[in-house]
PLY file of the C-alpha trace (Angstrom):
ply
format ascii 1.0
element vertex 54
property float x
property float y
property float z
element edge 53
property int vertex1
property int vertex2
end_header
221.08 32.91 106.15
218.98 34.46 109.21
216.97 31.89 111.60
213.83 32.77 113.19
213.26 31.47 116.88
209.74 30.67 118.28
208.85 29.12 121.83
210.04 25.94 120.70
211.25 25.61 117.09
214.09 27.19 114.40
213.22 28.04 111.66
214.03 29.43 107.54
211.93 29.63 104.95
212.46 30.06 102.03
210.45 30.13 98.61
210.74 30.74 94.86
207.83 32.38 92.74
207.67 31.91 89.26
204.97 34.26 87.31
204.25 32.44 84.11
201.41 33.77 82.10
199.04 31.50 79.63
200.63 30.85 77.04
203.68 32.19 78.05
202.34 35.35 76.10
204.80 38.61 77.35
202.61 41.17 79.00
205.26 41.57 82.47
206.93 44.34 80.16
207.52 47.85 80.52
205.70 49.89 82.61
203.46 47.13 83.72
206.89 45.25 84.60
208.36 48.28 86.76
205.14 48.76 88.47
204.52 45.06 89.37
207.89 45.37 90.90
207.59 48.68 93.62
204.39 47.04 94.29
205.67 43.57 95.51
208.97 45.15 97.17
206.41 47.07 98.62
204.61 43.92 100.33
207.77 42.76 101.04
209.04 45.81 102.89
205.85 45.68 104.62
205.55 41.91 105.89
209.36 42.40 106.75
210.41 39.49 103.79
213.75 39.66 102.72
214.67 39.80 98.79
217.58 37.76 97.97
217.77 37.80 94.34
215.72 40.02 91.44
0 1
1 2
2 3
3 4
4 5
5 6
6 7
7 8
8 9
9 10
10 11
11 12
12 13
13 14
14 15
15 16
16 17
17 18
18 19
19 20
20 21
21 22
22 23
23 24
24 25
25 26
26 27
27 28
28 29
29 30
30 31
31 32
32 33
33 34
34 35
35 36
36 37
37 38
38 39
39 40
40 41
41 42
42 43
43 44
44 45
45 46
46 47
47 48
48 49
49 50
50 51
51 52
52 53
């Protein structure tokens, strides 16, 4: 677990996304699925967010 400092606080956050379509219909699959992925670890990478798990 890695803190962040600021003037005066401490800080770790933390959150969980969940993608759920309507109707829980499949369409994260495949290509669609790989590309969604290098996209947001792209973001990531760029705002400096860590990955823990997926």
């Amino acid at each position: 677990m890695e803190y962040r400092y600021g003037s005066h606080t401490v800080f770790n956050l933390e959150y969980h996304f969940v993608w759920v379509t309507k109707y829980r219909y499949k369409v994260l699959t495949g290509d669609v699925a790989l590309r969604l992925r290098e996209l947001v670890r792209q973001t990531c990478e760029a705002f400096e967010i860590q990955i823990i798990k997926g």
